[in-house]
C-alpha positions as CSV (number, residue, x, y, z in Angstrom):
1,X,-33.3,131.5,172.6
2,X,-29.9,131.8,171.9
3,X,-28.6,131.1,175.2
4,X,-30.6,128.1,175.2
5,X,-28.8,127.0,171.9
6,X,-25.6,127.5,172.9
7,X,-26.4,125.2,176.1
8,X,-27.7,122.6,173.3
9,X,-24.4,122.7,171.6
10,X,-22.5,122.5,174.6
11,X,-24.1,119.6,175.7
12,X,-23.9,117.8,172.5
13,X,-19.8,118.8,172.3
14,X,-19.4,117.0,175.7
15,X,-21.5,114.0,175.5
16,X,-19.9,110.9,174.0
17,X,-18.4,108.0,175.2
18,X,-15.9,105.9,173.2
19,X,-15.8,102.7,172.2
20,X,-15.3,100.6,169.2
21,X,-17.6,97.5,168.6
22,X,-21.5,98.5,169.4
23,X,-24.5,95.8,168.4
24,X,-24.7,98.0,165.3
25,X,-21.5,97.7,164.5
26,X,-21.7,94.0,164.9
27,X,-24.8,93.7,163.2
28,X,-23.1,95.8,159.7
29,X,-20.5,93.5,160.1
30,X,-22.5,90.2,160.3
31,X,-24.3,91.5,157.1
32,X,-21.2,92.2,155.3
33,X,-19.5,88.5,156.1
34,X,-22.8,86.8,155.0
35,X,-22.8,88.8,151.4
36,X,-19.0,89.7,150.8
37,X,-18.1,88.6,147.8
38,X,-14.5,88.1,148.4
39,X,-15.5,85.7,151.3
40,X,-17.4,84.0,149.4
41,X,-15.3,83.1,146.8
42,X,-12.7,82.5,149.5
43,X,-14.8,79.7,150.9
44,X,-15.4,77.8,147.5
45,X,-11.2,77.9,146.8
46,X,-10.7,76.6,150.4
47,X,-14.0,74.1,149.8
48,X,-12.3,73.0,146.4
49,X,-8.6,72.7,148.8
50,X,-10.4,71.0,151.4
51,X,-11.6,67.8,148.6
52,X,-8.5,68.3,146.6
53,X,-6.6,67.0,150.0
54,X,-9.4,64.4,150.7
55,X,-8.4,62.9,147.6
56,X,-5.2,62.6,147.9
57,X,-5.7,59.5,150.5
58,X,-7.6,57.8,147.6
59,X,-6.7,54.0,146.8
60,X,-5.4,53.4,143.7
61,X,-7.7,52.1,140.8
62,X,-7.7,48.6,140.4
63,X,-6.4,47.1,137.7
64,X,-7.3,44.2,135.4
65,X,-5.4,42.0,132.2
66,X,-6.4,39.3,130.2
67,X,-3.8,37.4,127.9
68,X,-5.0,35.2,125.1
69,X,-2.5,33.1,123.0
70,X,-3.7,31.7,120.0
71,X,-0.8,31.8,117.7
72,X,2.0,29.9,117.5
73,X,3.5,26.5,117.2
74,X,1.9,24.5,119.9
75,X,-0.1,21.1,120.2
76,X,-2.1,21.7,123.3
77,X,-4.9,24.3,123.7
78,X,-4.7,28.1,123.1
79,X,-3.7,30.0,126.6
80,X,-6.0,32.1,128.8
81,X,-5.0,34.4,131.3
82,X,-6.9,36.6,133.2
83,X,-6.0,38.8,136.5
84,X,-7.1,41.5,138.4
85,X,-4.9,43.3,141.1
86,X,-5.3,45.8,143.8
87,X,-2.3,48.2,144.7
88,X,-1.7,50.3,148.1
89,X,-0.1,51.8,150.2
90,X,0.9,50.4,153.7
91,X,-2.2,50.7,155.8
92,X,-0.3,52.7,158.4
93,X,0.0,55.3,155.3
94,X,-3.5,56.4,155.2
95,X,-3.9,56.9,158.8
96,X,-1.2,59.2,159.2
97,X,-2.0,61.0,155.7
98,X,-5.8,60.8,157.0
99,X,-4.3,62.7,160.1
100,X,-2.2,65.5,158.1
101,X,-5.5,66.5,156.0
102,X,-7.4,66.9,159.4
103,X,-4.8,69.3,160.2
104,X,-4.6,70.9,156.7
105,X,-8.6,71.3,157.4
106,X,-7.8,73.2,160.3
107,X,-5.7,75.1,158.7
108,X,-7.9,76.1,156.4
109,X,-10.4,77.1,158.8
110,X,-7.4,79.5,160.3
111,X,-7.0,81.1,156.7
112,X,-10.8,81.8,156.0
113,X,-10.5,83.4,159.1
114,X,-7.5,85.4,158.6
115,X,-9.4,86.3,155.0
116,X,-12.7,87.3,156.7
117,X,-10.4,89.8,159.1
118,X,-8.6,91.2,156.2
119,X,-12.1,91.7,154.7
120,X,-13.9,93.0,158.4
121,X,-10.9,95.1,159.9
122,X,-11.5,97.7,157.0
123,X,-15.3,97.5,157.3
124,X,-15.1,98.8,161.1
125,X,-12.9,101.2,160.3
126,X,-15.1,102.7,157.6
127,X,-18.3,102.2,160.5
128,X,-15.5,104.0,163.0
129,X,-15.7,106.5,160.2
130,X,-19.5,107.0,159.8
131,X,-19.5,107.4,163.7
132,X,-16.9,110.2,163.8
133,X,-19.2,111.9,160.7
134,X,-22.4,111.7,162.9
135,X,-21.1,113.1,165.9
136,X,-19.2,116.0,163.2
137,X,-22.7,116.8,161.9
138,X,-25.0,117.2,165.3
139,X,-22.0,119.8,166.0
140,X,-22.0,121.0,163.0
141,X,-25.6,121.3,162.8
142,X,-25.5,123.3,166.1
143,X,-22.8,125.7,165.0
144,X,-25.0,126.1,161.4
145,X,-27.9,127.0,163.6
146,X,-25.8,129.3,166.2
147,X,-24.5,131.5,163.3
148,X,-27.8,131.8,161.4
149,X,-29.0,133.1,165.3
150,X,-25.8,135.4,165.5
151,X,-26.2,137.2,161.4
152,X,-29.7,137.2,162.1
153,X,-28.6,139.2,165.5
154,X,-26.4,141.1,163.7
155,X,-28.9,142.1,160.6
156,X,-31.0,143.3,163.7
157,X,-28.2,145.3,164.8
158,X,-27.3,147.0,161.5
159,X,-30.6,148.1,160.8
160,X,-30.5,149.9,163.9
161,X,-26.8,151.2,162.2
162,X,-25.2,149.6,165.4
163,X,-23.2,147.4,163.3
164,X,-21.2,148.0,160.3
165,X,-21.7,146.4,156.5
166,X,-18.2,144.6,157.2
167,X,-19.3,143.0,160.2
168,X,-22.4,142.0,158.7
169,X,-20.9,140.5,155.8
170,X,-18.4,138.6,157.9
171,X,-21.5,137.1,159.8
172,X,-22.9,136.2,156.8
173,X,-19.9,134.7,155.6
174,X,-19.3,132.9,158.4
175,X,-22.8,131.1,158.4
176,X,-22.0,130.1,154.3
177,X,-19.4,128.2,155.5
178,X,-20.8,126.5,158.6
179,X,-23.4,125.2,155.7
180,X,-20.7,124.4,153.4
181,X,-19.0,121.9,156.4
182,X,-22.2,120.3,156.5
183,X,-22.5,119.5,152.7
184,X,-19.2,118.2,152.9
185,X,-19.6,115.9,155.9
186,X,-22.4,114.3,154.0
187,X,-20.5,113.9,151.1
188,X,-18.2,112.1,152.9
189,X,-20.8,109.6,154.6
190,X,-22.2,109.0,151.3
191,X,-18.6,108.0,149.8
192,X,-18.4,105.5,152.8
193,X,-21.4,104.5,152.5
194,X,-20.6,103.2,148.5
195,X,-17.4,101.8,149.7
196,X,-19.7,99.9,152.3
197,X,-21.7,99.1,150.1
198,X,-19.4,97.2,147.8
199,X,-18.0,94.8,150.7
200,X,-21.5,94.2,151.6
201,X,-21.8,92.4,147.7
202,X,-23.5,95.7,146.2
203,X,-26.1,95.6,148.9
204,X,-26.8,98.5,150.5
205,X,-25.9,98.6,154.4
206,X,-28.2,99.9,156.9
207,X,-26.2,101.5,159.5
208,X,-27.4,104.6,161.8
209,X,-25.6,104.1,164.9
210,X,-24.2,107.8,165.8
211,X,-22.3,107.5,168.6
212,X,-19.2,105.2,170.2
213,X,-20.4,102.4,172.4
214,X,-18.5,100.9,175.7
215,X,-15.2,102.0,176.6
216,X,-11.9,102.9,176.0
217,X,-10.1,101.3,178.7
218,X,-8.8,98.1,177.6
219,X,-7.1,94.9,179.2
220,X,-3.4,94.6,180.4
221,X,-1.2,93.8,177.4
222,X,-0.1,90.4,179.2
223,X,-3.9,89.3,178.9
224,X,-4.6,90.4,175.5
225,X,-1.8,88.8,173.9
226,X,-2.7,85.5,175.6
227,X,-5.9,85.6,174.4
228,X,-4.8,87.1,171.0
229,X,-2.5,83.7,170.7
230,X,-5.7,81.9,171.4
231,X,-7.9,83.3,168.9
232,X,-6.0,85.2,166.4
233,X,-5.9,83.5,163.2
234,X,-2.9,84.4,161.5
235,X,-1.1,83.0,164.9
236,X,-2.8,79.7,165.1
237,X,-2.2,79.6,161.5
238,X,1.8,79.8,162.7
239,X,0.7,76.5,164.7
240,X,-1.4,74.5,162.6
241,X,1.8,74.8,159.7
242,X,4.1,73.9,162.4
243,X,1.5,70.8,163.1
244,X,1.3,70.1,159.7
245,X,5.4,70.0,159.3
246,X,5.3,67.8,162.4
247,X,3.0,65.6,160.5
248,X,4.6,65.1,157.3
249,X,7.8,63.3,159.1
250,X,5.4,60.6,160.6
251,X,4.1,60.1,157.1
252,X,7.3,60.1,155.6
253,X,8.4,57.3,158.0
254,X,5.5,55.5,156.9
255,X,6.0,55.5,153.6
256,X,9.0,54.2,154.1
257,X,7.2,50.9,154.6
258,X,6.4,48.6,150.9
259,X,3.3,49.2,149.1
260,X,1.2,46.2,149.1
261,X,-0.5,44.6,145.9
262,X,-2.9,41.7,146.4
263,X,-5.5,40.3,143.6
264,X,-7.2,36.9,141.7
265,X,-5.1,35.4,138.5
266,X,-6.4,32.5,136.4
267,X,-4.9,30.1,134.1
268,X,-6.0,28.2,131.6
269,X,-4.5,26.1,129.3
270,X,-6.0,22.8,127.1
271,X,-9.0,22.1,129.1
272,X,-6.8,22.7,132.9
273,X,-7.3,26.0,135.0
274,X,-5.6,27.3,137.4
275,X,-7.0,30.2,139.5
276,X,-5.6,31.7,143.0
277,X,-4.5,34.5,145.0
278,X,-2.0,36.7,143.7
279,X,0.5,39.0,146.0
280,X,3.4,41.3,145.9
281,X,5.0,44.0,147.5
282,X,7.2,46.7,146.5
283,X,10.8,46.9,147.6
284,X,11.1,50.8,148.6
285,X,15.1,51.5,148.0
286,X,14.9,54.2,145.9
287,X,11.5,56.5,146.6
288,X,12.0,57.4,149.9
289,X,15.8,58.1,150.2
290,X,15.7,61.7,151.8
291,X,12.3,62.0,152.3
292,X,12.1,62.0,156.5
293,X,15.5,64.0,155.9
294,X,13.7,66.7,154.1
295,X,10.2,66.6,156.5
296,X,12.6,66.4,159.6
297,X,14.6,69.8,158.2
298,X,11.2,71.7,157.2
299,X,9.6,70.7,160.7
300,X,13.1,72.6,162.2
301,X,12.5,75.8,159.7
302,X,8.6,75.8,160.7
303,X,9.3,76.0,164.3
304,X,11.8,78.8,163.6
305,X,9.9,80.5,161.7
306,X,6.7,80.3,164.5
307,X,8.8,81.3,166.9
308,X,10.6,84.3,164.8
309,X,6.9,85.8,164.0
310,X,5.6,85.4,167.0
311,X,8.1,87.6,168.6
312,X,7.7,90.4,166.0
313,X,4.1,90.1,166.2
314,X,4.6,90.2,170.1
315,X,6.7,93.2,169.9
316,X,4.5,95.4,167.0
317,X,1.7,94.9,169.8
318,X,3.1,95.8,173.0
319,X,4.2,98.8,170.9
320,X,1.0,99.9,169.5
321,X,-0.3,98.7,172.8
322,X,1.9,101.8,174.7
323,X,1.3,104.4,172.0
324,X,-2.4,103.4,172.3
325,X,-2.0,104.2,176.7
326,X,0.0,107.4,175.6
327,X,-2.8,108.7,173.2
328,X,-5.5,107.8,175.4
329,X,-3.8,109.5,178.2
330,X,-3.8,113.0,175.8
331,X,-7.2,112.4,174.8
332,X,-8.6,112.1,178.5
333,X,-6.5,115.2,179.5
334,X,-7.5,117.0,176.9
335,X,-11.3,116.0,177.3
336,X,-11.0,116.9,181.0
337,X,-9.4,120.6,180.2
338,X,-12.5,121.2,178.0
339,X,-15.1,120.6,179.7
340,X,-13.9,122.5,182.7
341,X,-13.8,125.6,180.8
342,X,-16.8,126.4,179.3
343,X,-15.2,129.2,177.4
344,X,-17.7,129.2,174.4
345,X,-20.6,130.3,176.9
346,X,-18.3,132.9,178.0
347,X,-17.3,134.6,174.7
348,X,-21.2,134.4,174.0
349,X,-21.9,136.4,176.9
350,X,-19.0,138.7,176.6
351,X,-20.3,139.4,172.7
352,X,-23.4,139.7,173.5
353,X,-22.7,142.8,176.5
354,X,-20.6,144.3,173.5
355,X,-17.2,143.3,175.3
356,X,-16.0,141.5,172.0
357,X,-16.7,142.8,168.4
358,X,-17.7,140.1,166.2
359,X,-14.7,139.6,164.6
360,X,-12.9,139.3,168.0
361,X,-15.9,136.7,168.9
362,X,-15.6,134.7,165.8
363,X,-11.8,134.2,166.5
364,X,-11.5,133.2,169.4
365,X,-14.9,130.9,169.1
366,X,-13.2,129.6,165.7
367,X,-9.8,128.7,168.4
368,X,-12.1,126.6,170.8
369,X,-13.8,124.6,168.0
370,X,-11.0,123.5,166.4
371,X,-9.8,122.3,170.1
372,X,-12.7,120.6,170.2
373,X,-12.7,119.2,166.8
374,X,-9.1,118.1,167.6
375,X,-10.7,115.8,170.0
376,X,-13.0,114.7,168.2
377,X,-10.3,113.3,165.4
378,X,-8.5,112.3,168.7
379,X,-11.5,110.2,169.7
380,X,-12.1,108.5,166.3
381,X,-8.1,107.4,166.4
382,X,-8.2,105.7,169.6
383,X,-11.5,103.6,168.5
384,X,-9.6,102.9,165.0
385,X,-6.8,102.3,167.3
386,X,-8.8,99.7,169.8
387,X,-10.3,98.2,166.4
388,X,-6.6,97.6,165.7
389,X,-5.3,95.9,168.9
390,X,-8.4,93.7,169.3
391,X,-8.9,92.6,165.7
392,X,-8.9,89.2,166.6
393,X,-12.0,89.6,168.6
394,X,-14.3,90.8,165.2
């Protein structure tokens, strides 16, 4: 029986394969974009932004005066004047501001979409997590159940006065805190699961994927970056700002041209009227001195500034694109060396013809778990790694 547990555990340390977005995964964080409640209140600022800018192209109210003269030394009638006026801007104006808040829309769009990353990044990472504490308990559950089977062997033995009190109580010890790993691995899965919880607006999360999904192997840097210019938002949000900039000088240009003030005026004065057309435009000498300067210079620090954080952003991923090869690299070595040595089923065997005492067992067993362990925290920092360098695709 005890063989065939140790074969259990041995399979369970050596099946896995890594990953870092599953269908689970993408169905926890579909559930936590829909209820967030950060996003949510991110999306009424940018819908309260988004008519805020609308308005901004508004016409003018119109505007309407009435004179009546009653008083005052005069032989004819008393004099009547009425008039109402319409002011605007020159209708060139509204196109080009009409096209700058199409862009600001855009814009917005890129931000909710940076916001909803800032919000989803730490969400996989804390699903990452609750993989990494699944696969920690099946092993841990296998190791609980191998000591109980080895004081239970043990107790057998020192009945039979063929093992000592010390080695007994070593045993025992040893099985108290396999139990005691346990308890704390599901403490820890039950803190995530709050933290969860609260970016999933307070509801709770149903998540019970236990393993890593896909692969490790990811694209060539050179095709990931294009593709991470394509769809990552806080790069396109470097564009749409530089489109925006590029904007603002057309509509400066155009508001360069006179604002335009049309409307009806009527006279009337001792039984004559006089009604017409009234019109006016505004000489623009003053307003707009500087105003194409200053777009024109803000366009020039824009693009500079696109430019300048593209290349950092360029260079912080190649980087963490070569430490991820490196560490993946390790990992797959040290998977490979693991596997190949089956030295758990050994020391078992080697115990069990009374080779190894059991403190020399439980020593050396205590070295190969902590290898393994060690790749198991290897294998959750290259999926929190992947989540990292392909953010743009949650």
């Amino acid at each position: 029986m005890l063989k065939n547990n140790v074969l259990a555990f041995c399979v369970c340390l050596f099946s896995f394969v890594a990953a870092a977005q599953s269908p689970s995964t993408r169905d926890a964080l579909q559930q936590i974009e829909q209820n967030n409640a950060t996003l949510k209140a991110f999306s009424s600022f940018l819908e309260s932004k988004k008519l805020s800018q609308k308005a901004s192209n508004n016409l003018p109210d119109p505007q309407a005066g009435a004179y009546y003269l009653p008083f005052g030394n005069h032989t004819s009638g008393d004099y009547t004047e009425f008039q109402v006026t319409q002011s605007f801007e020159f209708p060139t104006v509204y196109s080009s501001r009409g096209n700058l808040i199409e862009m600001q829309e855009a814009q917005n769009a890129m931000e909710y979409q940076l916001k909803r990353q800032e919000v989803l990044l730490p969400a996989a990472t804390l699903l990452n997590e609750l993989i990494f504490l699944a696969k920690k308990e099946k092993v841990e559950q296998v190791r609980v159940m191998q000591s109980k089977k080895l004081f239970e062997q043990i107790q057998k033995l020192f009945e039979l006065q063929q093992a000592s009190v010390l080695e007994l109580n070593k045993a025992k010890i040893a099985w108290i805190q396999e139990q005691f790993k346990l308890d704390i691995l599901d403490a820890d899965r039950k803190k995530i699961m709050l933290h969860l919880q609260n970016l999933n607006g307070g509801k709770e999360l149903v998540f019970s994927q236990s393993d890593y999904l896909g692969s490790l192997i990811i694209d060539d840097p050179e095709g990931l970056w294009l593709e991470k210019i394509q769809r990552d938002p806080e790069l396109r949000i470097l564009g749409e700002q530089e489109n925006v900039a590029q904007q603002l000088i057309k509509l400066s240009k155009n508001k360069l041209l006179p604002n335009i003030t049309a409307g009806y005026n009527y006279q009337g004065l001792s039984g004559s009227n006089y009604s017409g057309v009234y019109g006016g435009v505004s000489i623009p000498l003053w307003s707009s001195r500087n105003t194409v300067k200053a777009a024109e210079a803000n366009y020039d620090y824009q693009k500079s500034f696109t430019q300048v954080q593209t290349d950092v952003m360029r260079t912080a991923f190649l980087g963490e694109y070569e430490v991820y090869q490196v560490m993946l690299k390790k990992y797959q070595e040290y998977q490979s060396t693991l596997q190949s040595l089956g030295s758990e089923a050994l020391l078992l065997k080697a115990f069990e013809l009374g080779e190894l005492s059991f403190m020399q067992y439980y020593l050396e067993l205590q070295f190969y778990q902590q290898a393994f362990d060690s790749m198991l925290d290897m294998e959750k920092q290259l999926n929190q790694s992947k989540t990292e360098l392909l953010k743009h695709q949650l």
